[in-house]
SEVO-462391 format. One record per atom (N, C-alpha, C, O): atom name; x, y, z. Coordinates in pm, whole numbers, plus 32768, in hexadecimal, padded with zeros to 4 digits. Example, Ala and Ser with C-alpha at 12.3 -4.5 7.8 and 13.67 -1.06 7.14 Angstrom:
2
R  atom  X  Y  Z
R  N  8527  7DC7  830C;
R  CA  84CE  7E3E  830C;
R  C  8528  7EB6  830C;
R  O  8590  7EB4  834E;
R  N  8505  7F1F  82C4;
R  CA  8557  7F96  82CA;
R  C  850A  8003  8313;
R  O  853D  8072  8324;
END
This chain:
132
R  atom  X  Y  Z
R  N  9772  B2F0  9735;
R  CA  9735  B35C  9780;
R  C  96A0  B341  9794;
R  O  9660  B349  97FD;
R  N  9677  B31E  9717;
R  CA  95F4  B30B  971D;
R  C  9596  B2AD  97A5;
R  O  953E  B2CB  97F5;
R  N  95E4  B233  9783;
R  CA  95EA  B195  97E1;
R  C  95DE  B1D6  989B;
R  O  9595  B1B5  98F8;
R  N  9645  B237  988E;
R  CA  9665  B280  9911;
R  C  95C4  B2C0  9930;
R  O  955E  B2B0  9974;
R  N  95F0  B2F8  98E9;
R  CA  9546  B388  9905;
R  C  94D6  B327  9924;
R  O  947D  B345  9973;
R  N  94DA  B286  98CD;
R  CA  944D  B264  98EF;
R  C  9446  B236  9984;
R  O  93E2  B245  99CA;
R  N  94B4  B200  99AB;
R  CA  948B  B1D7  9A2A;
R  C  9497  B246  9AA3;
R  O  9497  B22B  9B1B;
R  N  94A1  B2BE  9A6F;
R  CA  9488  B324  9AF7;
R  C  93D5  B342  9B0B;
R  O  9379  B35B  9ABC;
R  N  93E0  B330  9B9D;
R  CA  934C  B32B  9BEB;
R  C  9312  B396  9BE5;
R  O  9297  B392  9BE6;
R  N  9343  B3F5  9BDF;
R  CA  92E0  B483  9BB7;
R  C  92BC  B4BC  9B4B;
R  O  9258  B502  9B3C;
R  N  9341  B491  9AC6;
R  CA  92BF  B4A6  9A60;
R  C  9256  B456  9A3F;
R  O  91F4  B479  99FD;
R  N  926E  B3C9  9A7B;
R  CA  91FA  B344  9A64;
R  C  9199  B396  9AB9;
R  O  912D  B37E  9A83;
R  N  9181  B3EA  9B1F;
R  CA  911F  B3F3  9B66;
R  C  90D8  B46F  9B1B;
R  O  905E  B46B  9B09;
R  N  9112  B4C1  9AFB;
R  CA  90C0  B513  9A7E;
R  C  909F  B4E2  99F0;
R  O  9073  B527  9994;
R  N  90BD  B45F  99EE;
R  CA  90C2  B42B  9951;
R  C  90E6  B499  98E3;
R  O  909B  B4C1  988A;
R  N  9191  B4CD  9905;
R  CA  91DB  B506  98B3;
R  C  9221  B487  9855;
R  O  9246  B41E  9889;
R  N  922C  B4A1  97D2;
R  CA  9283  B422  9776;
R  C  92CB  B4A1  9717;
R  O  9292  B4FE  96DE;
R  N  9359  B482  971D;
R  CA  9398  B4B1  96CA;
R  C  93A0  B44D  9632;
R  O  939B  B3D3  963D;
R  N  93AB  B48D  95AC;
R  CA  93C0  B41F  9580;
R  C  9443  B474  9515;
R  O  9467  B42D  94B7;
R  N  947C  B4E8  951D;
R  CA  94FD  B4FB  94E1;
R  C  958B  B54D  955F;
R  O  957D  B5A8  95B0;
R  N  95DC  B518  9548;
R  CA  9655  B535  9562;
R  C  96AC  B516  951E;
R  O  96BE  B4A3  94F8;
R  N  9707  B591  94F9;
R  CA  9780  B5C2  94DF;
R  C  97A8  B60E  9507;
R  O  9766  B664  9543;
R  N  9872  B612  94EF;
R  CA  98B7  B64F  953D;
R  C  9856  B708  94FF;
R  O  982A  B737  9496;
R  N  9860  B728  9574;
R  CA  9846  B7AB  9599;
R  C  9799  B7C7  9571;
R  O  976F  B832  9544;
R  N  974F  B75A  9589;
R  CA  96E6  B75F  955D;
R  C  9693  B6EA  95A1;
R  O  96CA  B67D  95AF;
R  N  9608  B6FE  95CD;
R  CA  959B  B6B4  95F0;
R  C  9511  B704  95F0;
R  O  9502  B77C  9605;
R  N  94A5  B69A  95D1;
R  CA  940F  B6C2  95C6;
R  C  93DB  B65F  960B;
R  O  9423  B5FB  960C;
R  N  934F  B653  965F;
R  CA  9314  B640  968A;
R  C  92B0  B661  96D2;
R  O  92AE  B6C8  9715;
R  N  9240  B5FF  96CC;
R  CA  91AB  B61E  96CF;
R  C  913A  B5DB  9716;
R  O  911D  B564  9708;
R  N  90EE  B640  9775;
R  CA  90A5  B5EF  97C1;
R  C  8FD9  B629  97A8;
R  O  8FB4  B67F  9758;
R  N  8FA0  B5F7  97E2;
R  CA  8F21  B615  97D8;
R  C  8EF5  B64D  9836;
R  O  8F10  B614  98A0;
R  N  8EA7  B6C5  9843;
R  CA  8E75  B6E4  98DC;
R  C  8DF6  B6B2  9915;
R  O  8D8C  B69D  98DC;
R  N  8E10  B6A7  997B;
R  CA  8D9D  B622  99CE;
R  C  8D62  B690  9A18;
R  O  8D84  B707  9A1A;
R  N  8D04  B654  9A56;
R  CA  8CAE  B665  9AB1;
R  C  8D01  B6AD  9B25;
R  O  8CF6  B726  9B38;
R  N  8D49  B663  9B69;
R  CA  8DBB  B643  9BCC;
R  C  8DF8  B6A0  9BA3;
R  O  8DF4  B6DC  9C0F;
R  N  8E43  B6FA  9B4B;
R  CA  8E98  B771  9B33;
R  C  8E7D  B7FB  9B2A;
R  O  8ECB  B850  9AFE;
R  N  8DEF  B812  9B5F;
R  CA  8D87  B84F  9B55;
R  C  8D9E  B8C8  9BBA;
R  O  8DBB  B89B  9C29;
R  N  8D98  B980  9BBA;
R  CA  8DAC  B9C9  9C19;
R  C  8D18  B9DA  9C55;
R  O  8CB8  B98F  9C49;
R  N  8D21  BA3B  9C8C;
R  CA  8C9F  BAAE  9CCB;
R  C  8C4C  BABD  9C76;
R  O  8BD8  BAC8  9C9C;
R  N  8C6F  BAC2  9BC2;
R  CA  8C2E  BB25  9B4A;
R  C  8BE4  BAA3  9B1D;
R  O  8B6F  BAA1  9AF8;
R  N  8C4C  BA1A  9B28;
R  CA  8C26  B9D2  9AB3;
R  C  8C56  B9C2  9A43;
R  O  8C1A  B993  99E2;
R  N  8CF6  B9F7  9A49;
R  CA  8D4B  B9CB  99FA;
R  C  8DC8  B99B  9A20;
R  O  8DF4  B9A4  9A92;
R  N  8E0F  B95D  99AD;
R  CA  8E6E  B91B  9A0F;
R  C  8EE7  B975  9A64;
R  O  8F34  B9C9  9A35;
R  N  8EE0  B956  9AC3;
R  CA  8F56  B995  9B49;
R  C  8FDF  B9A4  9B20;
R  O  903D  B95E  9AFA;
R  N  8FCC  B9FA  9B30;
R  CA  909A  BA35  9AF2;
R  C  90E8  B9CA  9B10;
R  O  9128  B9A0  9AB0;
R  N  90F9  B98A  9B82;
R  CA  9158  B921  9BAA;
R  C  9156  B8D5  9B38;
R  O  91AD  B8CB  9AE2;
R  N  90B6  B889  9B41;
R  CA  90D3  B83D  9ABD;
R  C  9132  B846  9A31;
R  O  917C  B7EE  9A05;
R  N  9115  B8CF  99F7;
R  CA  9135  B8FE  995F;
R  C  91D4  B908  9985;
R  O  9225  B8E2  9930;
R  N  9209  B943  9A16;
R  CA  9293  B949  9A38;
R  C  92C8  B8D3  9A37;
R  O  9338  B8BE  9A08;
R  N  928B  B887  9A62;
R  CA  92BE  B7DA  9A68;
R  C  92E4  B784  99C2;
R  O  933B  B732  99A8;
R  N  9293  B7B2  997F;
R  CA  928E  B768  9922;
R  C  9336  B7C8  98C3;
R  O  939B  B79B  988C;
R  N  9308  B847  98DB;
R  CA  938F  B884  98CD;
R  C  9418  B894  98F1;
R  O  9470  B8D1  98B4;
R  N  9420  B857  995A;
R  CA  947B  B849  99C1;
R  C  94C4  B793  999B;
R  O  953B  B774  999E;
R  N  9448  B733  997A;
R  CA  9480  B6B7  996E;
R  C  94C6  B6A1  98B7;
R  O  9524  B656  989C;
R  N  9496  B6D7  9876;
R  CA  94CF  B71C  97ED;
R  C  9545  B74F  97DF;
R  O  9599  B718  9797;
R  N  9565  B7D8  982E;
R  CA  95E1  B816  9861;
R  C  963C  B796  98A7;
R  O  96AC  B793  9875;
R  N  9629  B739  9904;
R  CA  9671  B6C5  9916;
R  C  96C0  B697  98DB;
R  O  973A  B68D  98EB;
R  N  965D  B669  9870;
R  CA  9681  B602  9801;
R  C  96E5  B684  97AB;
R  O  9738  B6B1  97F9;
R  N  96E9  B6B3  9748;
R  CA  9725  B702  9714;
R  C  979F  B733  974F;
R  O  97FF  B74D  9707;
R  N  97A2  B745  97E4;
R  CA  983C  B7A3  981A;
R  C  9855  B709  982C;
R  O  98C8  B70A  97FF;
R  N  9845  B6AE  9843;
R  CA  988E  B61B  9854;
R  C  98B0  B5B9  97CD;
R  O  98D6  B545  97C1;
R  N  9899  B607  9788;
R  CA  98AA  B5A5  96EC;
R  C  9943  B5BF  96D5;
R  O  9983  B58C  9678;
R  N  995D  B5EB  9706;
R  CA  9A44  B5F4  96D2;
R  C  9A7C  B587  9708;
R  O  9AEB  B570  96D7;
R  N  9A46  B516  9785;
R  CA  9A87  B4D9  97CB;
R  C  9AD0  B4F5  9828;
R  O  9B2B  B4B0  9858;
R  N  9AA4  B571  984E;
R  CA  9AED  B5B1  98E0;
R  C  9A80  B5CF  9974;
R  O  9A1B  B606  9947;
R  N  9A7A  B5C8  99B1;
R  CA  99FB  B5FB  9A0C;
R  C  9A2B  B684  9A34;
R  O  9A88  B6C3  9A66;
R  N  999E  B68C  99F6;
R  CA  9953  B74D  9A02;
R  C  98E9  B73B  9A52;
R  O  9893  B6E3  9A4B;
R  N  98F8  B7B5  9ABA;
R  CA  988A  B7BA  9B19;
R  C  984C  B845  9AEA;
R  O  988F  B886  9A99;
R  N  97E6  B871  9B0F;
R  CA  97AE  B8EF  9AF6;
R  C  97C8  B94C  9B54;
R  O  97BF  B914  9BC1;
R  N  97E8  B9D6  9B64;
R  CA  9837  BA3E  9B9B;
R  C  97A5  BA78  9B83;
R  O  976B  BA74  9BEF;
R  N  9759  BAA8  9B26;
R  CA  970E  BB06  9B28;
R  C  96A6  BACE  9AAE;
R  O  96CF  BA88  9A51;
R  N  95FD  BAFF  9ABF;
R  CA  95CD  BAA9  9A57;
R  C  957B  BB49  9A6A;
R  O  9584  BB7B  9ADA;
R  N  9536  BB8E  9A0A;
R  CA  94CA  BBEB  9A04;
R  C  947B  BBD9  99AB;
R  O  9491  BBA9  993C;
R  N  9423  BBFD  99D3;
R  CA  9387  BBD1  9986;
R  C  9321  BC55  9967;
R  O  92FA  BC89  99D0;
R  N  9307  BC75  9927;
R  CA  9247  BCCB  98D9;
R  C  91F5  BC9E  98CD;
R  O  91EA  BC6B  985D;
R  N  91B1  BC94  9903;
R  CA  9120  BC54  9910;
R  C  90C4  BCBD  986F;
R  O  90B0  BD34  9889;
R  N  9096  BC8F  97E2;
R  CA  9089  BCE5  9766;
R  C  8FDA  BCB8  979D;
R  O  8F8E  BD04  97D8;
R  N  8FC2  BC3F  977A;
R  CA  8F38  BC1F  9771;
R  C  8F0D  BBA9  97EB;
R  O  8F5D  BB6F  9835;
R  N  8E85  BB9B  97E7;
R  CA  8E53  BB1D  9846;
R  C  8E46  BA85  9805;
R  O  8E53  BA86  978B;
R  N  8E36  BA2C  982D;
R  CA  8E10  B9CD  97ED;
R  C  8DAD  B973  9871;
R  O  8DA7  B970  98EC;
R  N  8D6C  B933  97FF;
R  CA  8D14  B8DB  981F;
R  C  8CE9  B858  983B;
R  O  8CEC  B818  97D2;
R  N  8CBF  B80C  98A6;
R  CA  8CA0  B788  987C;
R  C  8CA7  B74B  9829;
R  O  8C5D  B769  97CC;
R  N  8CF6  B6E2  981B;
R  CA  8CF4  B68B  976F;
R  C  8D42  B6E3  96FC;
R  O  8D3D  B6B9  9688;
R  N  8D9A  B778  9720;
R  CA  8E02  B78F  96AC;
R  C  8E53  B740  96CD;
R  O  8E5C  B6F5  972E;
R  N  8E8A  B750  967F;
R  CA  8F22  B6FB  965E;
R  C  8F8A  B78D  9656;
R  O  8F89  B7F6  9615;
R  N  8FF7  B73F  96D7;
R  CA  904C  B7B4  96C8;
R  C  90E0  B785  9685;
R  O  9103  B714  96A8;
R  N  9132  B7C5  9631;
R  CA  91C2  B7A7  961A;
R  C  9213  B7FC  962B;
R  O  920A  B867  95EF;
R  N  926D  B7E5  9679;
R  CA  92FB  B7F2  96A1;
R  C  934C  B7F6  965C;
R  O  936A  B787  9631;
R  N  93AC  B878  9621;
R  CA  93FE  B85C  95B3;
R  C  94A4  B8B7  961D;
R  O  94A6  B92B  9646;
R  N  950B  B856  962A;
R  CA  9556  B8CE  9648;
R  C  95D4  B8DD  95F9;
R  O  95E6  B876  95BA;
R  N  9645  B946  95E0;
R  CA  9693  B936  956C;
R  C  96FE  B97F  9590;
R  O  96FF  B9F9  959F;
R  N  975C  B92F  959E;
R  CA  980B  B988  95DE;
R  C  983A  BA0D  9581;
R  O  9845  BA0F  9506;
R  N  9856  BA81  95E5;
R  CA  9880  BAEB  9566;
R  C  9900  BAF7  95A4;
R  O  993F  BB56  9576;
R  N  9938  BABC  95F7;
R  CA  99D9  BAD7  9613;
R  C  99F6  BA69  9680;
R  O  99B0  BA2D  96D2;
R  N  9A5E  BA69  9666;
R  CA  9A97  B9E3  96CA;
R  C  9B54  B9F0  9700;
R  O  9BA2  B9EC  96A1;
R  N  9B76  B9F7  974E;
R  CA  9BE9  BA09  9770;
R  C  9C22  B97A  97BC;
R  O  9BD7  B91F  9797;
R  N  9C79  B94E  9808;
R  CA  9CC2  B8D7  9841;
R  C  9C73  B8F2  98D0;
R  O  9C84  B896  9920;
R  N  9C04  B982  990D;
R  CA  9C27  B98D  998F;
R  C  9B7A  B992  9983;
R  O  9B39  B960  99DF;
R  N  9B38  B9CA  9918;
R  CA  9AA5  B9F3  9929;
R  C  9A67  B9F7  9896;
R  O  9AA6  BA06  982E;
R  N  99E1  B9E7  98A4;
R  CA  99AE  B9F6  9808;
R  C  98FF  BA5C  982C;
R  O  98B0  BA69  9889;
R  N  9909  BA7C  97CF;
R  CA  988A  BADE  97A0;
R  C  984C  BABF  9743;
R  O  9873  BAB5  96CE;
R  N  9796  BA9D  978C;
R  CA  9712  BA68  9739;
R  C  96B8  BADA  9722;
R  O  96AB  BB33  9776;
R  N  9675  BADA  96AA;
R  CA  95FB  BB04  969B;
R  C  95BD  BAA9  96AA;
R  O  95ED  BA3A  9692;
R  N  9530  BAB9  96DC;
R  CA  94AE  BA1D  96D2;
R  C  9429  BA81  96B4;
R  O  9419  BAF9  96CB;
R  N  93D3  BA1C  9676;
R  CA  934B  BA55  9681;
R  C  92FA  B9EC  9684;
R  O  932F  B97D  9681;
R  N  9284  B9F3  968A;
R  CA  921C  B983  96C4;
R  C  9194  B9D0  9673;
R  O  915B  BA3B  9687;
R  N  9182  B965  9613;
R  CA  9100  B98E  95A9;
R  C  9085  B918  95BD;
R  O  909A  B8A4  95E1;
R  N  902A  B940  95A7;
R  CA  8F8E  B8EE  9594;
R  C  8F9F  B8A4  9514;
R  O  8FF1  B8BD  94BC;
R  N  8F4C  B84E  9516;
R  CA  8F1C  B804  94B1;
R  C  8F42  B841  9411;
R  O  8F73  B80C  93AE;
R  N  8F11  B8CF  942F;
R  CA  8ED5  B927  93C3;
R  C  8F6A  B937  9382;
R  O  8F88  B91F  930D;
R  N  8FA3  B956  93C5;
R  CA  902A  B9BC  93BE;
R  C  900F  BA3B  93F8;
R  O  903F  BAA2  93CA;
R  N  8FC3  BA39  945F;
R  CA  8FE0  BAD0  949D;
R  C  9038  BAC5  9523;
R  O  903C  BA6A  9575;
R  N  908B  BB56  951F;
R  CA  90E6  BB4B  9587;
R  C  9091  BB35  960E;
R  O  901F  BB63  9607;
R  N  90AF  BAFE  9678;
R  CA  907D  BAEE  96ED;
R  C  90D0  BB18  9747;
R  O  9093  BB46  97A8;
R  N  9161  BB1E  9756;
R  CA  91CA  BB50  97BA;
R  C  9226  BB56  974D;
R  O  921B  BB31  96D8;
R  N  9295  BB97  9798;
R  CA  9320  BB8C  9725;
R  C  9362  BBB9  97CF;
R  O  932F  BBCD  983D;
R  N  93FF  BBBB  9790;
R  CA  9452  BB8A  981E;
R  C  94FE  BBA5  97F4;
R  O  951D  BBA9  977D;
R  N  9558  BBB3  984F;
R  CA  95D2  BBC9  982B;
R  C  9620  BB65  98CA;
R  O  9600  BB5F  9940;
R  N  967A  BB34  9886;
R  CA  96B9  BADD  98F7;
R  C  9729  BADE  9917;
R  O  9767  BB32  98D4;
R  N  976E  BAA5  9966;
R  CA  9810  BAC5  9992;
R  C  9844  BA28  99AE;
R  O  97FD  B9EC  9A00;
R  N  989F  B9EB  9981;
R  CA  98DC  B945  99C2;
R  C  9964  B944  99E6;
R  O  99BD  B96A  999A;
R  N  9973  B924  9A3A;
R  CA  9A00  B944  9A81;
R  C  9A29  B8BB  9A66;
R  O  99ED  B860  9AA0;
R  N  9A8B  B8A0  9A12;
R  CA  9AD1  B7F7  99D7;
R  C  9B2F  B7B9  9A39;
R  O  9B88  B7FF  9A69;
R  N  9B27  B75A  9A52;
R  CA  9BA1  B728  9A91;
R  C  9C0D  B6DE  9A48;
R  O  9C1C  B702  99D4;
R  N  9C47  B696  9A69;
R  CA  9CCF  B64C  9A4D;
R  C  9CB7  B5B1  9A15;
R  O  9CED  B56E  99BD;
R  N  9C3E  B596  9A80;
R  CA  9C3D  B4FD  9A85;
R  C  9BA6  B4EE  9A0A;
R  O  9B52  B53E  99E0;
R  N  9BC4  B45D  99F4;
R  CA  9B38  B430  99A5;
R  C  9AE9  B3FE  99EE;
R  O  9B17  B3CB  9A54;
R  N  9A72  B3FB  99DC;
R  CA  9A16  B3E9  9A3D;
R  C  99FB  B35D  9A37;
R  O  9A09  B327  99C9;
R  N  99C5  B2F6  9AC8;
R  CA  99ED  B27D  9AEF;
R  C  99C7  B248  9A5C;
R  O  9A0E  B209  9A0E;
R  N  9936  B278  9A4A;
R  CA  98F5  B1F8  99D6;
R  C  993A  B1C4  9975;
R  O  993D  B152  9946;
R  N  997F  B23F  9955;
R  CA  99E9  B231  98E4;
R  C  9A66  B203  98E0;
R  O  9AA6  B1FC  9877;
R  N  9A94  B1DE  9957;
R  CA  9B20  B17E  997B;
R  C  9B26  B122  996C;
R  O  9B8D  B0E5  9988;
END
């Protein structure tokens, strides 16, 4: 999974790196740049969604089935800043043959919450190419 995630082009372009996956589980963590920057001067929701969203990936795809995302929601708790460090934690609380259900949250450096999030993955049948 891991091998997979590194060579996708959009988290390389946010310099997102996951470095755990397991089944029903992934974390990962990026830094906020310059470049991820809103109106205020902190980093842009897209960003913090992205890094949450590529987390949620990894995690609804760790069974060996391909899961796409149906629904991802997000809370924006706190801001962050240039040069935090953000992590991505997301963690399966139910899983069926047809769909599965995430909590995620996305903390600073510190350990303070920065977003938290609830998700939806609609599973399919087949395993996904990498894994064939």
């Amino acid at each position: 999974m891991l091998k997979a995630q590194e060579r996708e082009p959009f988290p390389k372009l946010l310099g997102i790196t996951c470095d755990e996956v397991k089944e029903g589980y992934a974390r990962c963590k990026m830094v906020v740049t310059e470049k991820m920057l809103n109106i205020f001067g902190s980093a842009h929701g897209g960003a913090v969604f992205s890094l949450l969203d590529e987390s949620f990936q990894l995690a609804c795809n760790s069974h060996g089935k391909v899961a796409v995302a149906l629904n991802l929601s997000i809370t924006y708790v706190k801001g962050a800043l240039p040069g935090d460090i953000l992590i991505s934690e997301v963690v399966e609380k139910s899983r069926t043959n047809r769909t599965a259900v995430y909590d995620a949250s996305v903390k600073n450096g510190e350990g303070e919450l920065v977003a938290t999030g609830q998700a939806l993955a609609y599973r399919k049948k087949e395993a996904p190419e990498f894994l064939r």
